[in-house]
C-alpha positions in Angstrom: -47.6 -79.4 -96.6 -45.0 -78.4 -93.8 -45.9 -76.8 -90.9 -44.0 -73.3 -92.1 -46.0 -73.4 -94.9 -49.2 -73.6 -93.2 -48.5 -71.7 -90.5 -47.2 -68.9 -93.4 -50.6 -69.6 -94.9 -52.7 -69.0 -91.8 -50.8 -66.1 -91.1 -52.3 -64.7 -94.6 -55.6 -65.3 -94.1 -55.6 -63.6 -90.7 -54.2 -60.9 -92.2 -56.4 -60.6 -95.0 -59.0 -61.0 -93.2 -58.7 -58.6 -90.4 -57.9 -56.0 -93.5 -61.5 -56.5 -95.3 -62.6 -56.1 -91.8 -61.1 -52.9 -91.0 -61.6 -51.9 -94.3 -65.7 -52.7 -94.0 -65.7 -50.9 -90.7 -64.1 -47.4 -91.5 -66.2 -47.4 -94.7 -69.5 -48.0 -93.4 -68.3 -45.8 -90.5 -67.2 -43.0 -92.6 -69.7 -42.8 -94.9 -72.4 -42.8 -92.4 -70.7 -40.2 -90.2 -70.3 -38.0 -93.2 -74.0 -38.6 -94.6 -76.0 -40.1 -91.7 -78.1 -36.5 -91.9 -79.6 -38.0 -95.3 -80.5 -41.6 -93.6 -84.0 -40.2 -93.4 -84.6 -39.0 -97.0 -85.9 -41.3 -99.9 -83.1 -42.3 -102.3 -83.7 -41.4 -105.9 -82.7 -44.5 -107.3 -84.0 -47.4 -104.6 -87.0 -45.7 -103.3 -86.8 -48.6 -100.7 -83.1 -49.3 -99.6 -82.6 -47.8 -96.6 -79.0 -45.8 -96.3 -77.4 -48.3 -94.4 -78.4 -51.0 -96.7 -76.5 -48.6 -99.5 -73.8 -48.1 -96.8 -73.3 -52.0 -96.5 -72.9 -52.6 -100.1 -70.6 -49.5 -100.8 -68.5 -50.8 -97.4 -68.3 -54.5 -99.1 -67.3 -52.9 -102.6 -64.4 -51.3 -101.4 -63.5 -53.3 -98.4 -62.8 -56.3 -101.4 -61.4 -54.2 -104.2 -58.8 -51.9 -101.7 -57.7 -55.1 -100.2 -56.9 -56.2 -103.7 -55.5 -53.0 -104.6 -53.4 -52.9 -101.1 -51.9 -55.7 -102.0 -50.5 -54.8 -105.3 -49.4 -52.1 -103.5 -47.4 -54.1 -101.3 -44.9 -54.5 -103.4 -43.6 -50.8 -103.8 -40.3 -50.8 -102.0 -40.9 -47.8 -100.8 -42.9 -47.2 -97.8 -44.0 -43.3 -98.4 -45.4 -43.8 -101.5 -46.7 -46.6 -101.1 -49.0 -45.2 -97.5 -49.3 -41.8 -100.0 -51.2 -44.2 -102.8 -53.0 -45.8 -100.0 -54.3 -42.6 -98.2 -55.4 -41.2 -101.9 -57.4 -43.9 -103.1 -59.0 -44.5 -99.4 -60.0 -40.9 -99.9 -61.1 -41.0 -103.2 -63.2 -44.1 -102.9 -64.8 -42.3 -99.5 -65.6 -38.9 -101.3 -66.9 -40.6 -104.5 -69.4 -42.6 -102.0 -70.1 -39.5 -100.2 -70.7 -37.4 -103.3 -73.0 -41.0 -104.9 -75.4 -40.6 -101.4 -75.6 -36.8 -101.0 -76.8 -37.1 -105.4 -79.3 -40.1 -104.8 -80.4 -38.9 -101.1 -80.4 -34.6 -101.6 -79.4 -32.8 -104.8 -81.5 -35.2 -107.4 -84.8 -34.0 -105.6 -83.5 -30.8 -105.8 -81.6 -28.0 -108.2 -78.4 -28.1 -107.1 -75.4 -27.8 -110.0 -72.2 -29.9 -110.0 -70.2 -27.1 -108.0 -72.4 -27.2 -104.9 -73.0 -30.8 -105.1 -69.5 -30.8 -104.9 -68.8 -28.0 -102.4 -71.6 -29.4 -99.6 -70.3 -33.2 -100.2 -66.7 -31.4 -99.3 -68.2 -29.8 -96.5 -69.6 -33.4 -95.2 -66.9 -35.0 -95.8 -63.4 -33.3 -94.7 -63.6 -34.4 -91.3 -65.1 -37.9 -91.2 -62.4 -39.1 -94.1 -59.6 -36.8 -92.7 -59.8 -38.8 -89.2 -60.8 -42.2 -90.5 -58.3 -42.6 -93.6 -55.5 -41.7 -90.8 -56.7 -44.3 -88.4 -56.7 -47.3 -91.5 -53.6 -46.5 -93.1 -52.2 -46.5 -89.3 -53.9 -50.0 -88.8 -53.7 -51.5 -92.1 -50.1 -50.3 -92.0 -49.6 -52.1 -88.2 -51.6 -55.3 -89.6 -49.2 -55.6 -92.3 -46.4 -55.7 -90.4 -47.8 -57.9 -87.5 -49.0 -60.9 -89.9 -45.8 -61.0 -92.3 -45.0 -64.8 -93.1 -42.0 -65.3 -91.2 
C-alpha cells in the first residue's frame, strides 16, 4: 500500500468515525431533551429499561444507519439538496423516536388518540430537533469537508 493510499484511508475512518459520533451524541441529546420529562415513568414495553438505556439503543440505530444513508448521499452533486435530504431524515428519525418514547413512556398508560399523541410529541419536540438538526448538518457538513482524501 502507498502512503497516499493509507493516509486517504486513515483520513476515512476519522471521518467516519467522528460522524457516528456526532451522530450518537445529538440523538441521545435530542431525544432526551425532548422526552427527559418521561425518564421517570415505566415504559409499556420494557417494564425495566430505563429511558436512557432506550435512548442509547435508538442513538446507536441511527448514528449507524444515517452515516450509511449520508454517505449515499454524498454523492448528489448538488449541495442544497443534498443538506435538504439530510436535515429531513435527521428530523424524521428524531420525531419518529420522540413520538416511539412519549407512546411506550405516556399515551399507552393513558387514552390519548393518534392526533394528540401527535400534537404533544410536536409540542416536545420542535425545539430540541429544530436547534440540534441545525448544529449536525453544520458539523457533519464541516467534517465532510475537513477529512476529504486529498
Amino acid at each position: 500500500m502507498t502512503q497516499t493510499s493509507l493516509n486517504n484511508t486513515i483520513r476515512l475512518l476519522k471521518k467516519y468515525s467522528f460522524i457516528v459520533i456526532l451522530l450518537f451524541a445529538a440523538t441521545f441529546l435530542e431525544v432526551y431533551w425532548a422526552m427527559g420529562s418521561f425518564s421517570e415513568k415505566m415504559s409499556s414495553s420494557c417494564l425495566d429499561c430505563s429511558l436512557a438505556e432506550d435512548i442509547c439503543f435508538m442513538s446507536l440505530f441511527t448514528a449507524f444507519s444515517l452515516t450509511v444513508l449520508f454517505r449515499i448521499l454524498y454523492f448528489l452533486k448538488n449541495q442544497y439538496v443534498q443538506i435538504t435530504i439530510q436535515l429531513l431524515f435527521l428530523i424524521g428519525m428524531w420525531f419518529l423516536w420522540n413520538y416511539s418514547i412519549f407512546v411506550e413512556r405516556e399515551s399507552s398508560w393513558s387514552t390519548y388518540d393518534f392526533d394528540e399523541e401527535i400534537h404533544y410529541t410536536l409540542s416536545f419536540s420542535v425545539l430540541p430537533i429544530l436547534v440540534l438538526s441545525c448544529i449536525t448538518v453544520f458539523v457533519f457538513q464541516y467534517i465532510s469537508k475537513k477529512y476529504e482524501p486529498k
